[in-house]
MIVO-980176 format. One record per atom (N, C-alpha, C, O): residue in one letter; z, y, x. Coordinates in steps of 0.001 Angstrom, whole numbers, plus 524288, in hexadecimal, padded with zeros to 5 digits. Layout:
aZYX;...
This chain:
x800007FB6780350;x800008000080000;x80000804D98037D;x802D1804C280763;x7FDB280835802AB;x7FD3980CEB8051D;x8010480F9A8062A;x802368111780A94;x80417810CC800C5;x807E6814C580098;x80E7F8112680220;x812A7812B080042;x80E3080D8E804D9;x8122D8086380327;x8176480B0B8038C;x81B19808478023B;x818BD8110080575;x81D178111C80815;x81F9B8180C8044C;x8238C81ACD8045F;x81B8C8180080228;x81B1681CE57FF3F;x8206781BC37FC85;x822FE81F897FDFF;x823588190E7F9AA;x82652818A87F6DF;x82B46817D57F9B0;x82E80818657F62B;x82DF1816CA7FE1D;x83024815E380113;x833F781B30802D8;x8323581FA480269;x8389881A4D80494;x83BA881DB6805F0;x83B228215E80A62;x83B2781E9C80E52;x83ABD8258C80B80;x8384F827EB80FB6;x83E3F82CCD80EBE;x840BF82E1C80AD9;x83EAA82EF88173D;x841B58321E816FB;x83F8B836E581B40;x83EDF8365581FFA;x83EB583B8D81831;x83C4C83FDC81BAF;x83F4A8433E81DD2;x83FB6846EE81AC4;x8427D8442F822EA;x84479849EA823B0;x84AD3846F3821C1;x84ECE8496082097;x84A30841D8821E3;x8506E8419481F7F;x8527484209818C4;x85655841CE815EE;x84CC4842D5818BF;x84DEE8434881173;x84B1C83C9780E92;x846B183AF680F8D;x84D7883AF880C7F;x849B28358D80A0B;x8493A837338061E;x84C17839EB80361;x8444E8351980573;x8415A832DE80000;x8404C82FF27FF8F;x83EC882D3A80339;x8405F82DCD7F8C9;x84121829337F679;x83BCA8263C7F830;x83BC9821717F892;x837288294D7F939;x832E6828947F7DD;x82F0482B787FB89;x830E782F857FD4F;x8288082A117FD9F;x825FE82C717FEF6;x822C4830947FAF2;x81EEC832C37FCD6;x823828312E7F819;x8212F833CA7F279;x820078385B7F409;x823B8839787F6E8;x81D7C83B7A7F402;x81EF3842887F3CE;x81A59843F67F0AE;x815D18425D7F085;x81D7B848297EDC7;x81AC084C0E7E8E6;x81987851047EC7D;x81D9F8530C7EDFC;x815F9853017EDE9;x814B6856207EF6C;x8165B85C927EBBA;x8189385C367E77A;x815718601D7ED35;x81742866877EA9B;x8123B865BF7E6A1;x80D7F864ED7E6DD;x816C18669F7E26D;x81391868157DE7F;x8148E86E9A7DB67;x8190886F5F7D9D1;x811F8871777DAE4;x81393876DC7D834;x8121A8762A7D26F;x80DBF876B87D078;x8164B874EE7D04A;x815CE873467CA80;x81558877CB7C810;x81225877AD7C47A;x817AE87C3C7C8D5;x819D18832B7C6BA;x81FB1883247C463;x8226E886EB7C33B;x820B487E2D7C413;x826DB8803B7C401;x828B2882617CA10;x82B6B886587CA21;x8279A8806D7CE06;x82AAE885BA7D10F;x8294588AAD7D207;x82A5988D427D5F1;x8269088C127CDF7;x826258931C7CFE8;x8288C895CE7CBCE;x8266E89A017CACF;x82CCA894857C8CF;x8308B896417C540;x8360D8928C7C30E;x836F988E417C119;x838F7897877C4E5;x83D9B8940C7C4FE;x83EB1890027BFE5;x83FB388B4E7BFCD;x83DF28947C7BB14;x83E528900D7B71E;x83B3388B177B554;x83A8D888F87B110;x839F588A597B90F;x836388842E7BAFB;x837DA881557BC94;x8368287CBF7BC0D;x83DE88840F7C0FE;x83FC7881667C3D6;x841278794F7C274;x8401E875187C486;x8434787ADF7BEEB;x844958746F7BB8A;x84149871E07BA32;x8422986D3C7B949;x83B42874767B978;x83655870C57B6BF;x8358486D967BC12;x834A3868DD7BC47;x83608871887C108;x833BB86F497C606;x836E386BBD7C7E5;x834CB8686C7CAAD;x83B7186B697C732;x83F32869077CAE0;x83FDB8628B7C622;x8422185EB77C7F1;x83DE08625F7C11F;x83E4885D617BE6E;x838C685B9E7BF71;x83825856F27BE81;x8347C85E357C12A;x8300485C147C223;x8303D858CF7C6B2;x82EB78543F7C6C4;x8330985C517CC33;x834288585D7D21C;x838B3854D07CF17;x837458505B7D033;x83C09854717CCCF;x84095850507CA4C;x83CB884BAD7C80D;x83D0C846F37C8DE;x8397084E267C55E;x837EF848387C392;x832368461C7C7AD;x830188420B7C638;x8302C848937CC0E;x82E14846FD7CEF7;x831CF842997D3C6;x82FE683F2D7D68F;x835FA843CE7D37E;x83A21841197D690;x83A1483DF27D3D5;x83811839E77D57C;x83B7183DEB7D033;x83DEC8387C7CB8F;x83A5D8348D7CBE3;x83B6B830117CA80;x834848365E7CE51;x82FF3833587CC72;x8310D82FCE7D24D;x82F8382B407D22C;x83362831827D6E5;x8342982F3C7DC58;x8309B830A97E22E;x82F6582E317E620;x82FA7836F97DFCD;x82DA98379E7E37B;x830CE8392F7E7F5;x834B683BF37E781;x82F0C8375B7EC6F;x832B9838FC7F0A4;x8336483C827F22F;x837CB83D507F3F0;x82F008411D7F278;x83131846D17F46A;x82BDA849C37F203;x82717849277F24F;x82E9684C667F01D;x82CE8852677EBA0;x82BED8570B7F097;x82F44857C07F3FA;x827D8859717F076;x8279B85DE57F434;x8260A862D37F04F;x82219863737EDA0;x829258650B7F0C9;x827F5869D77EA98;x823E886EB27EF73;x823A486F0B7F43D;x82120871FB7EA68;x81FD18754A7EC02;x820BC87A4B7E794;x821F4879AB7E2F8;x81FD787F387EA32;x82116883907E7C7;x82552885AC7E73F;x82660889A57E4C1;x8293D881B87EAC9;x82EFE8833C7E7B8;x8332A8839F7ECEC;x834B88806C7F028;x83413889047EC00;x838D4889D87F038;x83EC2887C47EF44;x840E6887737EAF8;x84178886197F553;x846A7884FE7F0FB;x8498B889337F049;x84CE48882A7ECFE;x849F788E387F20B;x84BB6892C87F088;x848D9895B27EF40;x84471894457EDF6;x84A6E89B537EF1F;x846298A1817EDC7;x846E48A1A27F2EA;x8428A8A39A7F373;x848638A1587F728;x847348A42A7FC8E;x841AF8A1F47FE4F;x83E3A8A4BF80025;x8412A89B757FD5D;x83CCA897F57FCF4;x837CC898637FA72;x833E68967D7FC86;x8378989B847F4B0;x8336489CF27F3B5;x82F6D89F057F478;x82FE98A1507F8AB;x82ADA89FC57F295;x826C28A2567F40E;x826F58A8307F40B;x825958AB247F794;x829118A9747EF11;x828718AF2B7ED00;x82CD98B1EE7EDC0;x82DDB8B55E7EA8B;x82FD28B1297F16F;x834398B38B7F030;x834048B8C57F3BA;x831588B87E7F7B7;x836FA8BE2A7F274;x8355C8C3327F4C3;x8377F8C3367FA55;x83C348C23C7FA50;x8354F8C41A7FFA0;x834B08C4FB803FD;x839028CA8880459;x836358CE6F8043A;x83DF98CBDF804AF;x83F9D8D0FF8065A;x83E418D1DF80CBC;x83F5D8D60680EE3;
């Protein structure tokens, strides 16, 4: 089988995952408003649930210092 190992426990940097899986960034538009925040964060919840091993988000800072738009003093 090609993929034989894809499913298998793997550990990167000291972090494990369950799984070789990865969901690549997806920009759904819930992160470019906060009150989205919860649509986005049950969308990666049930992408986990499904067993993927590592979720790589895009668009999304984990603070406001992190963001894109935020004002330069």
């Amino acid at each position: 089988m090609a993929f034989d190992r894809l499913l298998e426990p793997i550990e990167i940097d000291g972090v494990p995952l369950a799984n070789r899986v990865l969901m690549g960034s997806m920009h759904t538009g819930f992160e470019d408003r906060s009150k989205d925040f919860g649509r986005l964060a049950a969308y990666l919840a049930e992408r986990a649930k499904g067993g993927t091993g590592l979720i790589v988000t895009g668009g999304f800072a984990p603070n406001v210092e992190g963001g894109c738009c935020r004002r330069v003093r």
